[in-house]
BATIKE-795893 format. One record per residue (C-alpha): x, y, z; residue number from 1. Coordinates in Angstrom, 1 decimal, decimal comma, m for minus. Example, Ala and Ser with C-alpha at 12.3 -4.5 7.8 and 13.67 -1.06 7.14 Angstrom:
BEGIN
{xx:12,3 | yy:m4,5 | zz:7,8 | i:1} $
{xx:13,7 | yy:m1,1 | zz:7,1 | i:2} $
REM end
This chain:
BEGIN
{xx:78,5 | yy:11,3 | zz:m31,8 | i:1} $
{xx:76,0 | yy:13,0 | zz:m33,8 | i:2} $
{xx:75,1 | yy:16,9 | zz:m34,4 | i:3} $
{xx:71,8 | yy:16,2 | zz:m33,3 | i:4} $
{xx:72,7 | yy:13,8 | zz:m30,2 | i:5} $
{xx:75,3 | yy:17,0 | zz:m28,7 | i:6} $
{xx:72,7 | yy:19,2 | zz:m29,1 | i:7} $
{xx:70,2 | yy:17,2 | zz:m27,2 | i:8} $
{xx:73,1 | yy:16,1 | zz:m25,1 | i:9} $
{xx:73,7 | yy:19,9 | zz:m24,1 | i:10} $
{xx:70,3 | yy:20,4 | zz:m22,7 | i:11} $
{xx:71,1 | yy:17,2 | zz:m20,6 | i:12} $
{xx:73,9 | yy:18,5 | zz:m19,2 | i:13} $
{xx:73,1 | yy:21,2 | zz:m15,4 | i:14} $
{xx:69,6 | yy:21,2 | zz:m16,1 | i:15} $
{xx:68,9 | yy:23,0 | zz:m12,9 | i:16} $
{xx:71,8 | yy:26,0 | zz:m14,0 | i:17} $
{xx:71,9 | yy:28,2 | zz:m17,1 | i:18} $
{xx:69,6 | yy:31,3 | zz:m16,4 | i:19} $
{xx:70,2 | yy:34,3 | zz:m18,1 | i:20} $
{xx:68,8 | yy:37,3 | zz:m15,9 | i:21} $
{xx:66,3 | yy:39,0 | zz:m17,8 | i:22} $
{xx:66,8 | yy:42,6 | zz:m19,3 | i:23} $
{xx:65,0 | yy:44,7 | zz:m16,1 | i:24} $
{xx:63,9 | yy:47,0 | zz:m18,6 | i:25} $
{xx:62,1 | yy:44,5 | zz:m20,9 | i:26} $
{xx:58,8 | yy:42,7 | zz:m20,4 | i:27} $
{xx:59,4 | yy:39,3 | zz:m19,7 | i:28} $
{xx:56,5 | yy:37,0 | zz:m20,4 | i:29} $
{xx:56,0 | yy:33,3 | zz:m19,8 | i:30} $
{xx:56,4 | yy:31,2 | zz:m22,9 | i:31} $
{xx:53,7 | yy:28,3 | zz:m22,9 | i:32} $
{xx:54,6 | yy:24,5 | zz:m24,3 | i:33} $
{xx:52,4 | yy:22,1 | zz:m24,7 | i:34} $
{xx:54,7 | yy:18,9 | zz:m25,2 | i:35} $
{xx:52,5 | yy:15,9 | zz:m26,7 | i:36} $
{xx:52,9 | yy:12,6 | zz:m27,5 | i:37} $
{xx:54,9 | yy:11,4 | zz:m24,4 | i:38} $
{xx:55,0 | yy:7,7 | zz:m23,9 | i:39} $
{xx:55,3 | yy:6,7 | zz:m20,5 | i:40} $
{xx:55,4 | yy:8,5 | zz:m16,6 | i:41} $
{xx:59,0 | yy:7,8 | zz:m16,5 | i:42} $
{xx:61,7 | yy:10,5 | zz:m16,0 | i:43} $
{xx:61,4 | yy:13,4 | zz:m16,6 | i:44} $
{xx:60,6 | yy:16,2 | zz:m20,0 | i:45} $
{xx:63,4 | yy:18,4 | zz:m20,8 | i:46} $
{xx:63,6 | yy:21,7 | zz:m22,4 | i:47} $
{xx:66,7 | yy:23,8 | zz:m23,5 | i:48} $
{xx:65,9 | yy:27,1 | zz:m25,2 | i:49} $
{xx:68,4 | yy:28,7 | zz:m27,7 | i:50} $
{xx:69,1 | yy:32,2 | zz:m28,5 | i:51} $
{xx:70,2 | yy:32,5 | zz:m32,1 | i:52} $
{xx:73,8 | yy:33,1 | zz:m30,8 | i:53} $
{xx:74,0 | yy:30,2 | zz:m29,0 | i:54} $
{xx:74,9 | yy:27,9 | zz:m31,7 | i:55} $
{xx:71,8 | yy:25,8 | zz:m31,8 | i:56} $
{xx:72,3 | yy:23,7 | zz:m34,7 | i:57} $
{xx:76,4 | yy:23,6 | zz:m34,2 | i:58} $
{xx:76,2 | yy:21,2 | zz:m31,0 | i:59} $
{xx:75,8 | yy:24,4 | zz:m28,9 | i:60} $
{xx:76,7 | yy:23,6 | zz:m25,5 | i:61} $
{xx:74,9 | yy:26,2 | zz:m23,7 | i:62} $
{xx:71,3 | yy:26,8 | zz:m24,0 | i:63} $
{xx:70,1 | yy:30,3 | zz:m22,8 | i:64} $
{xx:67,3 | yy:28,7 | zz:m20,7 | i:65} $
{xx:66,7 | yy:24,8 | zz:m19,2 | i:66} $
{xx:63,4 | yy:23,5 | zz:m17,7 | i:67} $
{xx:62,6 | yy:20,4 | zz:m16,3 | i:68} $
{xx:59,1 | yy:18,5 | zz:m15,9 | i:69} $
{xx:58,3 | yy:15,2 | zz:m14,4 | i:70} $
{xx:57,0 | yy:12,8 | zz:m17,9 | i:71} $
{xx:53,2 | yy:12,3 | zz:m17,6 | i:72} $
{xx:52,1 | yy:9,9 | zz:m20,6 | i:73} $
{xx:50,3 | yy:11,8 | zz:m23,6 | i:74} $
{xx:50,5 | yy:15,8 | zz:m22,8 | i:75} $
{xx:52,7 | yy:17,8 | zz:m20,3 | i:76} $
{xx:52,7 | yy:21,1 | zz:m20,2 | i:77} $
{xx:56,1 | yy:23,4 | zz:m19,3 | i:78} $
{xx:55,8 | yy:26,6 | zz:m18,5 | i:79} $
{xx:59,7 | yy:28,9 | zz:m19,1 | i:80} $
{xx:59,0 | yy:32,1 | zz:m16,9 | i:81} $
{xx:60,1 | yy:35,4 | zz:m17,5 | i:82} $
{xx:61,8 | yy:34,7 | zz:m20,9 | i:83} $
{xx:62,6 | yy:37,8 | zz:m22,5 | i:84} $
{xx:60,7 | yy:38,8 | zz:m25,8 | i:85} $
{xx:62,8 | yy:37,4 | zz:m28,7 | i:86} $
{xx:63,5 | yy:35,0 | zz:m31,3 | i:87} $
{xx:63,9 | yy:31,4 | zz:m29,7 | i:88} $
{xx:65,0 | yy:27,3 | zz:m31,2 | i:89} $
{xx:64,2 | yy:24,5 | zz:m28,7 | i:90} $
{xx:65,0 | yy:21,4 | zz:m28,2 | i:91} $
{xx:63,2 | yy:18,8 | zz:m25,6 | i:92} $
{xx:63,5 | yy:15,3 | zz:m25,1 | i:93} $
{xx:61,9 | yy:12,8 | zz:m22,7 | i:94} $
{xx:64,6 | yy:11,5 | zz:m20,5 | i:95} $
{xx:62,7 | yy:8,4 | zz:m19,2 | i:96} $
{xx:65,5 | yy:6,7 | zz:m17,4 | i:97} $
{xx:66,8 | yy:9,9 | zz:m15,8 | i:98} $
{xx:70,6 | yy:9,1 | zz:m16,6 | i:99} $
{xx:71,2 | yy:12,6 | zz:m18,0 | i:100} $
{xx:72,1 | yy:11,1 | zz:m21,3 | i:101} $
{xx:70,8 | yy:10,9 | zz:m24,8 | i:102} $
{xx:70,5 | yy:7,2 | zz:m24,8 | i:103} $
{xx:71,0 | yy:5,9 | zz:m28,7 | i:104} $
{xx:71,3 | yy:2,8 | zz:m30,8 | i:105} $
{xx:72,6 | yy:2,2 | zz:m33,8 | i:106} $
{xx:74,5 | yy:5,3 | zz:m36,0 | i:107} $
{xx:73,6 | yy:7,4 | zz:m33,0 | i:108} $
{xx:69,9 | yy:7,9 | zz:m32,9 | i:109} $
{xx:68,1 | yy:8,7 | zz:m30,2 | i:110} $
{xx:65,9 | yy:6,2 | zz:m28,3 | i:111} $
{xx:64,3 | yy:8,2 | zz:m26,1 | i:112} $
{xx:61,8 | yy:10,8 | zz:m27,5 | i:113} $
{xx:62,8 | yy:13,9 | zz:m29,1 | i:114} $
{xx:61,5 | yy:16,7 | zz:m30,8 | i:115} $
{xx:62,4 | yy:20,5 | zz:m31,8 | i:116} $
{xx:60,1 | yy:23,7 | zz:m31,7 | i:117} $
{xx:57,8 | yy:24,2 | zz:m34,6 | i:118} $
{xx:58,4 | yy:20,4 | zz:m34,8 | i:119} $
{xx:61,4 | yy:21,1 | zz:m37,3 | i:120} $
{xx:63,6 | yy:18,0 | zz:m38,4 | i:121} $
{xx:66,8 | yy:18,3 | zz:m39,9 | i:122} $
{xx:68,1 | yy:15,7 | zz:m42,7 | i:123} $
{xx:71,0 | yy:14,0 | zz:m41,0 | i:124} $
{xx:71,0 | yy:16,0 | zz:m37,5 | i:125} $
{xx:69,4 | yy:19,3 | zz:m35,4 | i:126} $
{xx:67,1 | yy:21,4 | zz:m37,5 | i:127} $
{xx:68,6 | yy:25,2 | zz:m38,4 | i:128} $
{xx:68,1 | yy:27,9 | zz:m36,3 | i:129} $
{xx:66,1 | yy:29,4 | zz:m39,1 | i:130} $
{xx:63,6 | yy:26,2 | zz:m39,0 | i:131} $
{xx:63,2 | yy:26,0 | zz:m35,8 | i:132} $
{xx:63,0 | yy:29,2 | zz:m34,4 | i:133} $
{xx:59,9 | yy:31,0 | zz:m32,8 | i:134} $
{xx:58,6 | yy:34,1 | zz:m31,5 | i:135} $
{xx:58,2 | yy:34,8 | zz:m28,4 | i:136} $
{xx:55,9 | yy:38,3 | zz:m26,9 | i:137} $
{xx:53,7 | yy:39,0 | zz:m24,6 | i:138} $
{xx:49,9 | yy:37,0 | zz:m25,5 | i:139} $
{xx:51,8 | yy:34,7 | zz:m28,6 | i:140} $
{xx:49,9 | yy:31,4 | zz:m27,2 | i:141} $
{xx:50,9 | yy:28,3 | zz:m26,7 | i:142} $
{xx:54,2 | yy:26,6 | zz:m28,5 | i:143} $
{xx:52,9 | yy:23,0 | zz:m29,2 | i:144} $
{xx:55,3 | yy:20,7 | zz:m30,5 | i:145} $
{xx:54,5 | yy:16,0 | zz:m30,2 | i:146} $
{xx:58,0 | yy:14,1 | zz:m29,4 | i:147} $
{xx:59,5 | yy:11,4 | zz:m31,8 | i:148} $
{xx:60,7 | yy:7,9 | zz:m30,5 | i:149} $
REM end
């Protein structure tokens, strides 16, 4: 199994567990992605968001943050409420058969759509950290990232 088919593996895994409370101190704004290039209706959009410590481009396991979105062909939007301010790496993929796996073909690449924040690619697996990562305060717009198949 490849680096980049755990990591997109991991965000498979409990989507509907792995919130971090908040810092009650802290403002905690929405982060806003606007997801494009989505092929079909079928299954559903998935986002795992990575905290610098969380290993993102070792295979991390845990993501600090999951969301899940039904697929809508061409945009969907996803919405990741009270995230606190920081320095963030995602990685989505469009899970169109809803069998909470990466499905691959031959030397482990994905078939199902794919992408990373700021659209980052890494040369034989996940992106860095570094090339992937993005800001996240209060009014920083829209995070707009189109999936691979």
């Amino acid at each position: 199994m490849t680096l980049l088919t755990l990591l997109i593996s991991s965000l498979l895994a409990d989507v509907d567990g792995g919130t971090a409370a908040p810092d009650p101190a802290a403002p905690a704004p929405t982060m806003q992605l606007e997801i494009s290039g989505v092929k079909n209706a079928k299954g559903h959009v998935l986002v795992a968001v990575y905290r610098a410590s969380d290993r993102f481009s070792e295979g991390g396991q845990t993501a600090f943050r999951k969301e899940r979105v039904a697929a809508s062909a061409g945009t969907v939007t996803v919405e990741v409420k009270d995230l606190p301010i920081g320095t963030y790496a995602l990685a989505l993929v469009h899970d169109e058969n809803d069998n909470l796996k990466i499905d691959t073909g031959l030397f482990g690449i994905p078939t199902e759509g794919f992408c990373f924040s700021k659209n980052a690619m890494g040369m034989f697996g996940p992106p860095t950290f570094k090339d992937a990562a993005v800001s996240h305060a209060v009014g920083n717009g829209v995070q707009k990232v189109v999936l691979r198949y």
